[in-house]
C-alpha positions in Angstrom: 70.0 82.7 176.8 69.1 79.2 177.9 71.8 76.5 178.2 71.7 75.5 174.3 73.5 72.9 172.3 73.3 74.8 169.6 72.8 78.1 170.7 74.8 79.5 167.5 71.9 78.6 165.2 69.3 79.6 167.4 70.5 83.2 166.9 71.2 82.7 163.0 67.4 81.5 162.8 66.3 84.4 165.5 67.8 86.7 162.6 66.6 86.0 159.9 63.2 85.1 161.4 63.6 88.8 162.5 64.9 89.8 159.1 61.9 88.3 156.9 59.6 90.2 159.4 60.9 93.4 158.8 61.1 92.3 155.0 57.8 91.3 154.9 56.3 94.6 156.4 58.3 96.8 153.9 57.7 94.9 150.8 54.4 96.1 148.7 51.4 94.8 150.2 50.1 93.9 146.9 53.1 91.2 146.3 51.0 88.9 149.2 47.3 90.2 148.6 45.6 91.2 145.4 43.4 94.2 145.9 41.1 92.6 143.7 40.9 89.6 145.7 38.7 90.0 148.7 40.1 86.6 150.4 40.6 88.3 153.9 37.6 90.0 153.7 35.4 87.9 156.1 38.0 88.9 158.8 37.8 92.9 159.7 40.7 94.2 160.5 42.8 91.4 158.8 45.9 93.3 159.2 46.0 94.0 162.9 45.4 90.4 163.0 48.2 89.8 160.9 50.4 92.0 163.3 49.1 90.6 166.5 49.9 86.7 165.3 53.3 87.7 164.0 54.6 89.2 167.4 52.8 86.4 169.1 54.9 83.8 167.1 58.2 86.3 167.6 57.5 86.6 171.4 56.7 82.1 171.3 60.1 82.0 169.2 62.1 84.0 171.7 60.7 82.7 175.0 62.0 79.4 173.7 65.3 80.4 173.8 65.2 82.5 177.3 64.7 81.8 180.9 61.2 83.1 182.2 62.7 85.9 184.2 64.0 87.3 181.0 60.8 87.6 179.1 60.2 91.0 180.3 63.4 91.9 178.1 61.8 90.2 175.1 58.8 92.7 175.7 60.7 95.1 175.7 62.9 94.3 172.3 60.0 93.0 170.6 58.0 96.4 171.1 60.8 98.2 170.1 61.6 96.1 167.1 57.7 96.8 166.3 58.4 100.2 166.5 61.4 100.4 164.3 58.9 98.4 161.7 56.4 101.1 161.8 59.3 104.1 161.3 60.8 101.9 158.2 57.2 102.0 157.3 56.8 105.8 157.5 60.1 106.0 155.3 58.4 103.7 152.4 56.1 105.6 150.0 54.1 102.6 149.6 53.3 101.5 153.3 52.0 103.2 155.9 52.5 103.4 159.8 49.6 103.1 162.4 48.9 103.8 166.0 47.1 100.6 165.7 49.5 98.6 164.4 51.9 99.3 167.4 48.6 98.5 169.6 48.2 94.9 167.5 52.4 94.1 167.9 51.8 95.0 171.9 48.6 92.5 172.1 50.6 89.9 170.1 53.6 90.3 172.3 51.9 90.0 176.0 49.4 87.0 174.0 53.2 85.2 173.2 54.4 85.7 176.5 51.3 84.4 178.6 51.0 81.1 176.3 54.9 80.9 177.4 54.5 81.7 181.0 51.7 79.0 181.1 53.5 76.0 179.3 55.2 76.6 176.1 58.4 78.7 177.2 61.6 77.0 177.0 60.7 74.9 174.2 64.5 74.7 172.2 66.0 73.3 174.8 62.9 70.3 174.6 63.8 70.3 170.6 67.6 70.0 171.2 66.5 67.3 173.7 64.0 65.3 171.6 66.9 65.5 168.7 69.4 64.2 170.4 67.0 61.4 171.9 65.9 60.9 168.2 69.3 60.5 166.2 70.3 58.1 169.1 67.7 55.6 168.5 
């Protein structure tokens, strides 16, 4: 982990960021879309998107809080944490696993880590930073 100031609440949020993920993909589908309601219909394939943004933002959240020659460890976790989402799935009556949801985590994942390689990584220890600089003033 990067040298944090508050490195103790960067792994509470990293939980239950985690946590509402896995909540989210084991709660009924219909508690956050009403079959009746076509409102994601113009986009095809809305829930691959839906998977491929959510691992992006986990692989973002995580590169912000480790050094770049770490992030193939975040890979790593993250595909197997998206793995462990699509076996909870299988034990659910009501959701369903895919090959191509696993596909959509893995494109999320390596999307997250190149927009970290190419800027964004490392970004808590900027927040911490532009706290700090901001309650001092």
């Amino acid at each position: 982990m990067l040298p944090l100031r508050h490195a103790r609440l960067w792994r509470v949020l990293s939980f239950l960021i985690l946590a509402g993920v896995l909540l989210a993909t084991l709660a009924p589908a219909h508690w956050f879309f009403d079959k009746s309601d076509d409102s994601l219909s113009w986009l095809p394939g809305a829930d691959k998107w839906l998977h491929a943004i959510t691992f992006a933002f986990l692989a973002v959240w995580f590169s912000g809080l480790f050094q770049k020659h770490r992030y193939w460890r975040i890979l790593v976790a993250l595909f197997l944490f998206g793995l462990f989402v699509e076996f909870c799935q299988l034990q659910v009556g009501y959701r369903s696993a895919e090959l191509h949801d696993i596909l959509a985590n893995t494109a999320g994942i390596i999307a997250g880590l190149a927009v970290a390689v190419a800027g964004l990584g490392g970004w808590a220890p900027r927040i911490e930073d532009w706290y700090i600089n901001r309650s001092q003033q």
